[in-house]
N, C-alpha and C positions, 0 to 999 in steps of 0.2 A: 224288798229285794232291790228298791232302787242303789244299794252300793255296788252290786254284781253287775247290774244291767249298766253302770257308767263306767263299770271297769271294762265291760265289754266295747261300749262304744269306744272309749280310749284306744283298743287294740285296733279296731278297724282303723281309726286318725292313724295310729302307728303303721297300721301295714302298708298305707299310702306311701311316707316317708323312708316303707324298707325296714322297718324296725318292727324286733320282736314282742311280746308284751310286755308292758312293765314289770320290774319285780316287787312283789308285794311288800308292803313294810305296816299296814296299814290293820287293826285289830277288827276294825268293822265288819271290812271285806272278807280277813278271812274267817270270819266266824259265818258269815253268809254262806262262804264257800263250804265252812264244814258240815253247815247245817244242811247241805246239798249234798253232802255223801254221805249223811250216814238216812235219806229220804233215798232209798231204792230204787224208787220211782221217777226219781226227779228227771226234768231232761236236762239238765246242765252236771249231771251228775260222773259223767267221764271227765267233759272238762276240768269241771273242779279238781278230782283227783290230782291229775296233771300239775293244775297251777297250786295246790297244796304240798305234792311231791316235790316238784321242778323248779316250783317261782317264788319261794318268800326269804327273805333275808333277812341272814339268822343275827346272831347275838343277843344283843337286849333291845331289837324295834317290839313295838307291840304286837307286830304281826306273832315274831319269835317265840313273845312269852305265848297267844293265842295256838300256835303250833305245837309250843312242849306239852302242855295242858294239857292238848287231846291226843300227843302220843302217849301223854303218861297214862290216858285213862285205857288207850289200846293196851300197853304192857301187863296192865293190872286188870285185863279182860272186862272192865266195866265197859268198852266200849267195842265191837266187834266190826270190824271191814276186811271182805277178804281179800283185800287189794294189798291190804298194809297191814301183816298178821306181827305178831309182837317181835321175833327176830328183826323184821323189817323195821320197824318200829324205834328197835335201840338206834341201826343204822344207820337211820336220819337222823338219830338224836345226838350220833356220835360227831353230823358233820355240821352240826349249828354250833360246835365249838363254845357253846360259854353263856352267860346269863339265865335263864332262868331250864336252859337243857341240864346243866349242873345242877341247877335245884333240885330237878326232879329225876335226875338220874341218883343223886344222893336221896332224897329220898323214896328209891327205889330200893339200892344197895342197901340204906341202914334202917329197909322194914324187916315185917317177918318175914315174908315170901322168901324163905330161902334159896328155890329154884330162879326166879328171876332175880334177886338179890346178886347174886353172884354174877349173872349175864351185865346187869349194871354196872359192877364193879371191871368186869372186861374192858367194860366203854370208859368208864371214869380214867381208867389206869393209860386210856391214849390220850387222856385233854391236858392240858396246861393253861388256860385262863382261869386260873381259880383266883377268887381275891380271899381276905379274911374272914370273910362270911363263911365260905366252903369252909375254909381248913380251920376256921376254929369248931365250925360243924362235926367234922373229922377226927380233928383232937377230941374234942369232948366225948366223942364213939368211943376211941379209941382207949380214953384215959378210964372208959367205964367197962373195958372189957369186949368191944365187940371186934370178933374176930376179922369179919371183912373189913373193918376200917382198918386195921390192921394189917390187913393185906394190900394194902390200896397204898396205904402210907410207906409199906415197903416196897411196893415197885416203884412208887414217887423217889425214894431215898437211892433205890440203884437208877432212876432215871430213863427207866424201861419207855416210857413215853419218847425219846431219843433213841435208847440203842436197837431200839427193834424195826425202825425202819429201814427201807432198804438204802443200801451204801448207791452214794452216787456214782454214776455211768463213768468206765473207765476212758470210755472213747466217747465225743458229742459230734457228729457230725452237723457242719452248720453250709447253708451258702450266703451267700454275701450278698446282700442290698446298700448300693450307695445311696444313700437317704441327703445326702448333699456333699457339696463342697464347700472346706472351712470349716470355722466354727459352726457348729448348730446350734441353734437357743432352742430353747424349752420352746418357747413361742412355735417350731415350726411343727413340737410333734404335741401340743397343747395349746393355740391361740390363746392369747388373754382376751380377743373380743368374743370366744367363746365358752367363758368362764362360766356363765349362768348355767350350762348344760351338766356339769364336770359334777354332777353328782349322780346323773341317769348318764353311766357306763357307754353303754353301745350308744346311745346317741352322742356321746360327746366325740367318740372312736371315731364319727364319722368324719372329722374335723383333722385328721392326722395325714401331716406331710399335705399331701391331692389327692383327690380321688385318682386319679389315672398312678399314682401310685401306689394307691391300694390297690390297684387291679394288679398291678405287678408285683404285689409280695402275694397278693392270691396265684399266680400264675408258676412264680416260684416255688410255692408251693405245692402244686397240683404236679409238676415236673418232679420235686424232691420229698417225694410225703413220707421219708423215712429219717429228715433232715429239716434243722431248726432254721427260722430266717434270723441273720445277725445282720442287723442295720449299723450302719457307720457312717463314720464322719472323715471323708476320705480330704488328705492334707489338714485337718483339723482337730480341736476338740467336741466332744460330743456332750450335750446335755449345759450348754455356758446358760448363766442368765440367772436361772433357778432353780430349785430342788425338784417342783413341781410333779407331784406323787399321781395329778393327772396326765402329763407327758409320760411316766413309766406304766402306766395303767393303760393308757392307747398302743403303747411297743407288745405290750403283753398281751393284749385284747387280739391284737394282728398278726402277733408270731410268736406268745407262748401256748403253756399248756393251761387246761381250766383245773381250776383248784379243784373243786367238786361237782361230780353232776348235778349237784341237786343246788347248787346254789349257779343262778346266771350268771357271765360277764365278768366272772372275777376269775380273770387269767394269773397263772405266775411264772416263772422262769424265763424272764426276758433274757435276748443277749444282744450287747451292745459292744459299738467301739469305736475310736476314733484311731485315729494316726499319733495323733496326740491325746491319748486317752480320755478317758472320763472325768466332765468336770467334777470336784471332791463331793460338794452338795447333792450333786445329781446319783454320785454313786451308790450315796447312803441310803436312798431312794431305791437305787438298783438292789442293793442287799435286805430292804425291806420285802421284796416279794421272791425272793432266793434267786436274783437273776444272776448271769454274769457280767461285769464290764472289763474288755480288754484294752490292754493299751498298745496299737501296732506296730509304731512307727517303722511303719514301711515307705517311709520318706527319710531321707535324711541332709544335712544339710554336706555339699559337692566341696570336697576339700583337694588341695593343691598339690604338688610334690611336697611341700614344706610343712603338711598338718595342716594350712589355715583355710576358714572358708572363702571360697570362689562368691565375688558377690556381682550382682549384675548393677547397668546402670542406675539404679537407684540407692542401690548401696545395699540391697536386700540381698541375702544368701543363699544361694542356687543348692535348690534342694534336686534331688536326684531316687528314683523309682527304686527300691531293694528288692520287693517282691508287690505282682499284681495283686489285688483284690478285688476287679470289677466286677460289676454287676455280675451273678450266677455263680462264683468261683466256688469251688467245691473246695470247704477246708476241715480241720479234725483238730476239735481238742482234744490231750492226753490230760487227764485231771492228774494220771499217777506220776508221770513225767514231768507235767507246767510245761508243756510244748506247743507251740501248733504248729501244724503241718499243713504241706499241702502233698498228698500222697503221698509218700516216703520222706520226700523232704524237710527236711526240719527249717522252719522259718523264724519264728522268734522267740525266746523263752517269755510267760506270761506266770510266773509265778506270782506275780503281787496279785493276780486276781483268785490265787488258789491258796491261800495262808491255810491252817486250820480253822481261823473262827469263819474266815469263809467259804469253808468246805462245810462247815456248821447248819449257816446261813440255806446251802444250797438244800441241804441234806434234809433239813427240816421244813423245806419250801419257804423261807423269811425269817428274818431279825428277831420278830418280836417273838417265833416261839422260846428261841432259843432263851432269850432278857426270863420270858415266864418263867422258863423250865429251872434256869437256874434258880430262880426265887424259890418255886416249888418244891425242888428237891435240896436246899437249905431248909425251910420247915419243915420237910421231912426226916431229915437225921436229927436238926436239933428236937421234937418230937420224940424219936428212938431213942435219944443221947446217944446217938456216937457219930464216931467223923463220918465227911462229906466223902461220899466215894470218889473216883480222881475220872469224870464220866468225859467229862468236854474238854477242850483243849486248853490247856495253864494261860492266861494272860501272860502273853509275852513282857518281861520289867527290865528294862534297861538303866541300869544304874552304872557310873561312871565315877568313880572314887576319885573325889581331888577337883569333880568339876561344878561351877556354880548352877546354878538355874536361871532359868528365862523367865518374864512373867509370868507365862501362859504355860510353865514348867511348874509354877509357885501355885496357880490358880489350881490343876489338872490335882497338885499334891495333897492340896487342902481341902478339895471336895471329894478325894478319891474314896472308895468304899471297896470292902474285899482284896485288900492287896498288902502283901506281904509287911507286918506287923513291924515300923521302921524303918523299912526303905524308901531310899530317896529315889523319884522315878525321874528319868531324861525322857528327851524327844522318842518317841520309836515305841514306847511302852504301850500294851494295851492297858486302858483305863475305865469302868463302870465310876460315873460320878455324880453326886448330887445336883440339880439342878434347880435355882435360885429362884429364875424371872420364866414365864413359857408365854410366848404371844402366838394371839391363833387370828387369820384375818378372813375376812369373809369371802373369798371369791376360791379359797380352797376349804374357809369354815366346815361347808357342808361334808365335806367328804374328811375332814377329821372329825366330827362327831358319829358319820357313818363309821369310819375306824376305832371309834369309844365304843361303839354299839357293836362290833365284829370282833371285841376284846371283850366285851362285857363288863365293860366299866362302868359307875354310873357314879362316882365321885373323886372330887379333887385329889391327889395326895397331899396328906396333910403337912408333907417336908416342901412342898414348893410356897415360897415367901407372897409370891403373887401372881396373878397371870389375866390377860387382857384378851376379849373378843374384840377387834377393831370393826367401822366398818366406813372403811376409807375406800377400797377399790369400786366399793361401786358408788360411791360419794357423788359425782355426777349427774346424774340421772334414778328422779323414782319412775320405774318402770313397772311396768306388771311384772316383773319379772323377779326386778327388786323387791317388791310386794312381796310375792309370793313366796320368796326364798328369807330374805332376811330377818322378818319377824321370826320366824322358826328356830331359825337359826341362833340367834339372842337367847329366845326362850329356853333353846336347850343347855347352850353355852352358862346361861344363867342359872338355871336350875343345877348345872353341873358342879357349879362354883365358881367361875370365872367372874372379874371385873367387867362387864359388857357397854358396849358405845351406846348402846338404843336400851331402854328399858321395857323389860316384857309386861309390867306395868303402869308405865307412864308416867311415871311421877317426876322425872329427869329429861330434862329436853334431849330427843337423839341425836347424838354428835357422829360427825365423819374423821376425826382427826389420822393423821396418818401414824398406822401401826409402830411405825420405824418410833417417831419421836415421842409415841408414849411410852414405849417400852425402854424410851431413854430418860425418861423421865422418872420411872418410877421404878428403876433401877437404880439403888441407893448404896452401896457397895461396891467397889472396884473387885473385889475381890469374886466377885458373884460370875455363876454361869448360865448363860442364857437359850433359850431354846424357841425361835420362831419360824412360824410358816411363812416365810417369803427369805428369798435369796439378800435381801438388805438387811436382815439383822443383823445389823451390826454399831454396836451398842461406844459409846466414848467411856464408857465406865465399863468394869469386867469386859470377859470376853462372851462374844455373844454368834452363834453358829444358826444360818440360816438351814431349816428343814425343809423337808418332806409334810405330810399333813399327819405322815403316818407317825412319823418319828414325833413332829409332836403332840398326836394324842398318846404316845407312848410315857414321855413327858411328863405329860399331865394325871394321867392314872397313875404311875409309879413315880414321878419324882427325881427317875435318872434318864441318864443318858449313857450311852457307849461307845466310847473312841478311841482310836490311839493317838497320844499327844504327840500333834505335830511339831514340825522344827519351825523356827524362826528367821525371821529376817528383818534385821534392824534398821532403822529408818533415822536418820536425826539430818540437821538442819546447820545450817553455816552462811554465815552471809549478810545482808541486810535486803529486808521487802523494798522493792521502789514505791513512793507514797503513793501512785496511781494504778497500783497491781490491789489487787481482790487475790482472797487467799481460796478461790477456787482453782486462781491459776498454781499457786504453788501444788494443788493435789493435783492437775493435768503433769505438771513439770516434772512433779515424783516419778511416776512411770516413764515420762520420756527421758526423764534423763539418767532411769535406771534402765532400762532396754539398750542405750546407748553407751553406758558402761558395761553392759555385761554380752555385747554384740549381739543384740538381737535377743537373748532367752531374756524369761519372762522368769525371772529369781521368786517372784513374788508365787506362783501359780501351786494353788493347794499347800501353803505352808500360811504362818502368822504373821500378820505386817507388828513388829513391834515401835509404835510411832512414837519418839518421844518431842510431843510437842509442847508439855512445859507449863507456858505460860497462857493456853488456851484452854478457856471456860469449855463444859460438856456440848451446849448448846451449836458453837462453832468447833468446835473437835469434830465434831459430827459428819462434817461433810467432808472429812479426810476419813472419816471408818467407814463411814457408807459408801465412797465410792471404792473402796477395797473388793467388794463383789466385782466391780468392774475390772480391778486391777487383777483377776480370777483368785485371788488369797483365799485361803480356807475363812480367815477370820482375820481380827485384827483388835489392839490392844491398844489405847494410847497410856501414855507414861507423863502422869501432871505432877507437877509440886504441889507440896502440901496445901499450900494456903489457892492454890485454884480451884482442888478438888473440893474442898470447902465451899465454895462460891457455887461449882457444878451440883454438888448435894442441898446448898440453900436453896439454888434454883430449883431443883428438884422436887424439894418441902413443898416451896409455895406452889407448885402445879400441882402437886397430889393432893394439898389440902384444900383447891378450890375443886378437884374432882369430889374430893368429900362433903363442900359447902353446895353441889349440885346434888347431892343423894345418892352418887354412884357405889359407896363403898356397900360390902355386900352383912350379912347375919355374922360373919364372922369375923369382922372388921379389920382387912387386909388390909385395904388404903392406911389407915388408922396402924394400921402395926409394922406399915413401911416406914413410915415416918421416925416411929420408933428407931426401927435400925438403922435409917440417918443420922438422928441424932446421936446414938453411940457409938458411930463409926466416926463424928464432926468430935467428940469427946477422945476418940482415941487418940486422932491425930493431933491436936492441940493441947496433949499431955506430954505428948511425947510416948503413949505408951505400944501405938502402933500406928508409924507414918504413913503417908501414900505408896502403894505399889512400887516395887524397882527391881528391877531385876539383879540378881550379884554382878560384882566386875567381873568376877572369871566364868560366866555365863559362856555358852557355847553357841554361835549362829551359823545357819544355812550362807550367809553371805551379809552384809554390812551395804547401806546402801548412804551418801552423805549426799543430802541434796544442795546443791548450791545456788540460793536466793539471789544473788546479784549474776546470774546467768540467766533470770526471769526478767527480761527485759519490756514482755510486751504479753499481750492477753493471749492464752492458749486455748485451742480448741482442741475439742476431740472429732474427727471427723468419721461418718461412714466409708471414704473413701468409694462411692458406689461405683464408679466408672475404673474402677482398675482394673489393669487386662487381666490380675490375677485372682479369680474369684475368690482364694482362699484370704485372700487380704479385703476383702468387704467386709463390712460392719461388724470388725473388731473394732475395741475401745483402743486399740494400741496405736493407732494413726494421730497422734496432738501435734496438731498444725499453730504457728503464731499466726497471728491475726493478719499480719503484713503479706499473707502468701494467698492472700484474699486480693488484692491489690484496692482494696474499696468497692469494686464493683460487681461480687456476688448479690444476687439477688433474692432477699429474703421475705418471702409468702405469708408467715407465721412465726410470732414470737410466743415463748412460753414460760413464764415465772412458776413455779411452782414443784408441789412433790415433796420428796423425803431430801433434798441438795441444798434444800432454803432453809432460814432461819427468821427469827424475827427483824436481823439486820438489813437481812436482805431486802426487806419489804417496807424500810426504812430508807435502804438507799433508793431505790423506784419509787418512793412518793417525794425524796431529795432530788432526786434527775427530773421530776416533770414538774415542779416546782419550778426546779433554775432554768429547764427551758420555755417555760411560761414565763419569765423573768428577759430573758436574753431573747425571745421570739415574737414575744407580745400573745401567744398562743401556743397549744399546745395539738398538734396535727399528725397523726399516725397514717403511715404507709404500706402499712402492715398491718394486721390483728395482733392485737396483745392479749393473749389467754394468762388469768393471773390465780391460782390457785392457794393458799395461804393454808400450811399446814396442817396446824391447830386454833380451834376457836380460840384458844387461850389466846395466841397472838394476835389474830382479830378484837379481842377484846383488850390487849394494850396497847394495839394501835388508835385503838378508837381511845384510849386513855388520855393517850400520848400526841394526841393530832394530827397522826402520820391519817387515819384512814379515813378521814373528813377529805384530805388532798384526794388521797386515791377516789373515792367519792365523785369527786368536784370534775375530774379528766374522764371519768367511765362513763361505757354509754350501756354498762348490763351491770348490776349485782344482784346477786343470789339472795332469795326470799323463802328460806325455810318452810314458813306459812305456805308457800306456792311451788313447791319445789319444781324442777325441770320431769316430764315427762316421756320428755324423746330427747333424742342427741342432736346436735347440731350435727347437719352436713352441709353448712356454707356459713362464712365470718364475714363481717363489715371491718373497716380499717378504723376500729378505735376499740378501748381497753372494757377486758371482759373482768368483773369481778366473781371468780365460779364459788363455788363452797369450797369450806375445808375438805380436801382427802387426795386421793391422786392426779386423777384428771386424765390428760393425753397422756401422762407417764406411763398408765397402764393397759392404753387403749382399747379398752375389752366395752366401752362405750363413747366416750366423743374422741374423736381422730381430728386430723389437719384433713382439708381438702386433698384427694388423691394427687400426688404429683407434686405436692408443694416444698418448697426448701425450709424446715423449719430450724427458727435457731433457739434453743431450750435450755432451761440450768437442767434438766430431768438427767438422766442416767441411758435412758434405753435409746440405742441407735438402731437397733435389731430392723430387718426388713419388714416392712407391715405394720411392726408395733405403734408408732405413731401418727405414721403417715404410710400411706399404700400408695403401688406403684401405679402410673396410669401406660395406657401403650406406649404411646410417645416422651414420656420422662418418669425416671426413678424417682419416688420420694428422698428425701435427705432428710435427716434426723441429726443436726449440728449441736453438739455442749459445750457451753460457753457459762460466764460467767452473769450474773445478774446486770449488770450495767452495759454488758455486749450485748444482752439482749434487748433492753429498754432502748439502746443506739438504733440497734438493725431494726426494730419497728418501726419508727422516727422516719428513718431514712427511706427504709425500704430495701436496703441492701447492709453489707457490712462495713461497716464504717475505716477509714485508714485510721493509721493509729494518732495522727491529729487530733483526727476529730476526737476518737476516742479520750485522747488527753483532756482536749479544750472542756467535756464533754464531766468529767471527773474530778473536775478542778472542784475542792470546796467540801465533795463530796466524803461522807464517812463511812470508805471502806472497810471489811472486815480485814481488818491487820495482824500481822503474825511476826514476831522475832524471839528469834532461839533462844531458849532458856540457859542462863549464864550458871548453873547449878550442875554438877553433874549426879545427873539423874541413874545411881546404881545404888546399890547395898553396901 
């Protein structure tokens, strides 16, 4: 019984920290446990009960199958407890939703025992995780005459598992929690330095917003116990950064309802909102666990007698209060109206948050029953042979006679499934669609496999081309933490059928590379749709949509995905690059100098950036689609010529083929059948028989954005802005400052090379800058810490080809040793160059950070508060993105360089170059 007796001490360690006991997942334990209840006498024999009834988590964990097992043996009275008599029995079995409770509820329904046969059949006719096991189980009943399959497969066909729940609430009353000002990143209601927890529930919860804010949505709570808490994001958006299905699992842990009693810590019905709504990624998140997200705007921007906005001394638009929502305000959603109110009052119409699919969504407590239910009751008519009853709401199809398509119009058409036989769909349409590429990364891994295992999945589908476990976020640092989590993780991910970074047998050295640029790598296709857990997926070939964990282990057992295809907005190029500009400044310059045409709105926010940049290879494309998460776009498409895409898919081959010359490809040989659809896609387009992606000329866009290259005069930053009096303007990515506004003499703490923003050029140009000022200096003297993180091994390995990484080498005073990996985190740097491992690094700071308080300047992405660097009393961190050689300057120096120096500094150098493609890139 030592499994029992160390779960026990477990709970004690927990009760210290406030926490309840674990949930069980584990077959040992609970068979310890059962073995304790059906011993009469035992003294652990109440508790057990308890943690049998109340604490194991269901789907397909082991604990699960060890739980259906011995309900099934209560139903069929081989097993007697008069705690859990067989009625009670089905009713747990009803709430473990799927995996091996299906088993045996099916074969309970399709034995002789007529009298429980039928009570089975009750319970089966509420589930909806059935995969092809159940229902070929069903048909085969069914097709030999047995009545209750028969039954079972007709209320699947009307859908009864759907129409017989109860209709959602006409009125919700909610009050209001300002959970910040501004934007809010994921970061502030899920830390990335507390990723490692983000699979044990209530402890990760405790991590959300502050604790002194938890006390106050308890307190609001305890005031309004008949009334929801709806957290917002007051002047702001809600949920920026990432999808993070951990940040909506803390909203819901804190102010929804619990799914089940008998399963812990798994809340749903969050409500959320901003002023500026929900970010897109984060929302799909929201509609996974049936929440709501509203969008307020209860700010607006102060217009003049004339219609124009009133702006103040900075040139920003005086936004002005339309209705309060502080802290406590008592408000009512109308679901039948799409009103809120505040008493009588009518305040804003919220009909986007009440469509019918997401009335769907709510009604069925989350997305994924609905994705089931419809699969389930298509095999159930086709089964009957006859049509599909008309149960759930028509996918909305917008088609527009006479008008062309957008890419990502072209893509949405080509992968769609279930939609009217012929028609051509526009922007606005709801769309069920195949899905290509699915990357899963480790720091939310854990909790998309817990989601495979609360679906009941237990393998790939067999329509997705490829898909990759990364394990770049905790690349950093082997911790016990990492120990304990990441092998597991692998191993399942692997056995699941996934591409995995670490092998659960060892035969392939484990790699950290970053998720973003294998899933750009081995995505082979323009045409392809992609589906990743982290907010940067965002792919230079296809179109590629950062998830949830949930969304994509949904992915990955089924193969689709469900969206409405958004609009567009066109992005193209005019001008000529200055030869001492890096074309990270031209992606800084894109947004500023489309905020700046479109007075301040954000054209880009939850729609497609369609980039047509031409003459740029995937590799470098790259960092104009990946920072598109920053630019808030749903997604983003570039648009190459023929013979580049060629180039981006050769590069592609040779990465995938040395993954295969490492052992990574898996029994089914996906690496090996990527390559395949390289090749026939490099054959179509050099026949002429199907060229690179283009959208038609009479395409229809959200708005047109033309950036012009010779008004990039000098290096752009993106700043935190931390010190502005107006908090909602802090660390947005929309602040791109020129270098010159630096005046030379900001003072820079930490410099950072690395992440998903870099490529191999980049780490070409940093070993060409400390080269030439070892050349021009007589030495080479850092004033700052240079943290240098290099994406992928692969490029580690042609720069050591290439002679670039002997230089880097020669100036470092740290490189990472595999054989020895890091064990704790740095919290203090010397002023000379760190060489870390391939993966994130500070990018994602959920392990090494800059010193509190420091000004760092980074190619990274994330400015967010805390994320890189934390604040100290007496100074904010700053989190500055700059370009590769602005950072190798400001290290050098110690501060930011004037743009002299930066010239002087660049001269010779081979930056990544960019000039508009002279072709016109349409159909």
């Amino acid at each position: 019984m030592n499994t029992y007796n160390d779960y026990i001490k477990e709970i004690e360690e927990r009760k210290i920290q406030g926490l309840h006991p674990k949930p069980i997942d584990g077959a040992e334990l609970l068979s310890e446990i059962i073995a304790q209840i059906k011993d009469l006498a035992n003294a652990n024999r109440v508790d057990s009960l308890k943690f049998f009834i109340y604490n194991v988590v269901p789907g397909t964990t082991p604990a699960a199958n060890v739980k259906a097992k011995f309900l099934k043996e209560i139903v069929l009275g081989q097993s007697v407890v008069a705690e859990i008599m067989p009625a009670f029995a089905f009713e747990l079995l009803s709430h473990m939703k799927g995996g091996s409770s299906i088993e045996v509820l099916l074969d309970v329904a399709l034995g002789d025992a007529a009298a429980i046969a039928k009570e089975a059949a009750k319970v089966l006719k509420t589930q909806v995780y059935l995969y092809d096991a159940d229902t070929d189980r069903l048909k085969e009943a069914f097709e030999s005459g047995n009545e209750i399959a028969r039954e079972i497969i007709e209320s699947y066909a009307k859908a009864e598992f759907f129409t017989k729940l109860p209709e959602i609430a006409e009125e919700i009353k909610v009050v209001t929690f300002i959970a910040g000002e501004g934007d809010i990143s994921t970061d502030l209601l899920s830390p990335g330095n507390q990723a490692h927890s983000r699979s044990d529930r209530e402890l990760h919860g405790k991590c959300m917003i502050t604790p002194q804010a938890q006390e106050e949505i308890k307190e609001l709570q305890a005031q309004h116990p008949d009334k929801s808490v709806m957290l917002i994001a007051e002047r702001g958006t809600m949920g920026v950064g990432s999808s993070r299905m951990s940040g909506v699992n803390n909203v819901a842990l804190w102010t929804g309802k619990q799914a089940s009693p008998y399963v812990p810590f798994v809340n749903f019905a969050p409500i959320v909102a901003g002023t500026n709504g929900i970010s897109p990624i984060f929302l799909t998140t929201v509609d996974v666990t049936g929440g709501i997200g509203l969008d307020l705007k209860n700010w607006v921007k102060k217009l003049d007698a004339d219609g124009n906005s009133i702006r103040n001394e900075s040139g920003d638009p005086v936004l002005e209060e339309t209705y309060s929502v502080a802290t406590g305000t008592v408000l009512t959603i109308n679901t039948k109206t799409k009103k809120l109110y505040n008493g009588d009052k009518e305040l804003i119409d919220i009909s986007k948050a009440f469509t019918p699919q997401k009335i769907e969504f709510i009604k069925a407590g989350g997305s994924y029953a609905i994705v089931f239910g419809k699969k389930l009751q298509t095999f159930a008519s086709k089964t009957l042979g006859i049509d599909i009853v008309p149960v759930f709401a028509p996918s909305k199809e917008v088609s527009i006679e006479g008008q062309g398509l957008t890419a990502v119009e072209k893509i949405f058409n080509k992968n769609a499934v279930g939609t009217t036989p012929g028609k051509v769909l526009h922007a606005g349409s709801d769309v069920r669609v195949t899905v290509n590429i699915v990357g899963s990364q480790d720091t939310t891994g854990l909790m998309t496999s817990q989601e495979l295992e609360s679906m009941a999945a237990t393998v790939i589908s067999p329509i997705v081309d490829g898909a990759y476990q990364s394990g770049c976020h905790t690349a950093s640092v082997w911790d016990n933490k990492s120990k304990a989590n990441i092998p597991r993780l692998m191993k399942f991910m692997n056995d699941f059928g996934l591409i995995t970074a670490r092998d659960p047998k060892g035969v392939y050295h484990a790699m950290t590379d970053v998720i973003h640029k294998v899933l750009n790598d081995i995505t082979v296709n323009e045409w392809a749709i992609i589906i990743g857990g982290d907010s940067h997926t965002r792919m230079s070939k296809g179109v590629a949509f950062g998830a949830d964990s949930g969304t994509v282990a949904l992915a990955l057992a089924t193969g689709e995905a469900s969206m409405p295809i958004p609009e567009s907005v066109k992005v193209t190029f005019k001008g000529d690059m200055k030869g001492y500009m890096d074309f990270r400044d031209v992606v800084h310059a894109t947004q500023s100098q489309m905020l700046k045409t479109f007075g301040g709105e954000n054209v880009f926010q939850g729609r497609i950036i369609e980039v047509h940049l031409g003459t740029l290879n995937a590799d470098q494309a790259f960092t104009f689609t990946d920072w598109t998460a920053e630019m808030k776009a749903k997604a983003s498409i570039c648009i190459s010529e023929d013979y580049t895409l060629i180039e981006s898919l050769e590069i592609a081959k040779g990465r995938i083929q040395i993954m295969i010359d490492k052992g990574m490809d898996n029994k089914n040989q996906v690496l090996k059948g990527l390559i395949a659809i390289a090749d026939k896609r490099i054959a179509e387009i050099i026949s002429g028989e199907k060229p690179a992606l283009r959208p038609d000329a009479n395409a229809k866009y959200y708005a047109e954005v033309v950036v012009d290259l010779d008004q990039i005069a000098e290096p752009m930053i993106a700043d935190p802005d931390v010190n502005n009096a107006d908090v909602s303007k802090r660390y947005t990515h929309d602040t791109i400052r020129p270098l010159s506004f630096y005046g030379g003499v900001k003072k820079v703490d930490l410099g950072f090379i690395g992440s998903c923003m870099v490529h191999k050029g980049d780490m070409k140009i940093l070993a060409q800058m400390l080269k030439n000022i070892d050349e021009q200096e007589g030495k080479v003297e850092f004033k700052a810490p240079l943290v240098v993180a290099p994406p992928t091994y692969n490029i580690v390995d042609e720069l050591k080809a290439e002679g670039d990484w002997e230089i880097l080498q020669k100036y470092s005073g740290f490189e990472f040793d595999d054989n020895v990996p890091k064990a704790a985190a740095r919290t203090s740097y010397e002023n000379m160059l760190y060489l870390e491992r391939p993966g994130c690094n500070l990018c994602m700071g959920n392990q090494e950070k800059a010193a509190k308080g420091d000004t760092v300047m980074a190619t990274s992405t994330r400015l967010f508060q805390g994320r890189v660097v934390e604040d100290t009393e007496g100074k904010k961190g700053e989190s500055l993105l700059s370009s590769t050689p602005v950072v190798v300057l400001s290290t050098i120096l110690g501060r930011t360089p004037t743009i002299e120096e930066y010239k002087i500094a660049v001269e010779g150098i081979n930056l990544t170059k960019f000039a508009p493609s002279h072709k016109l890139l349409v159909k």
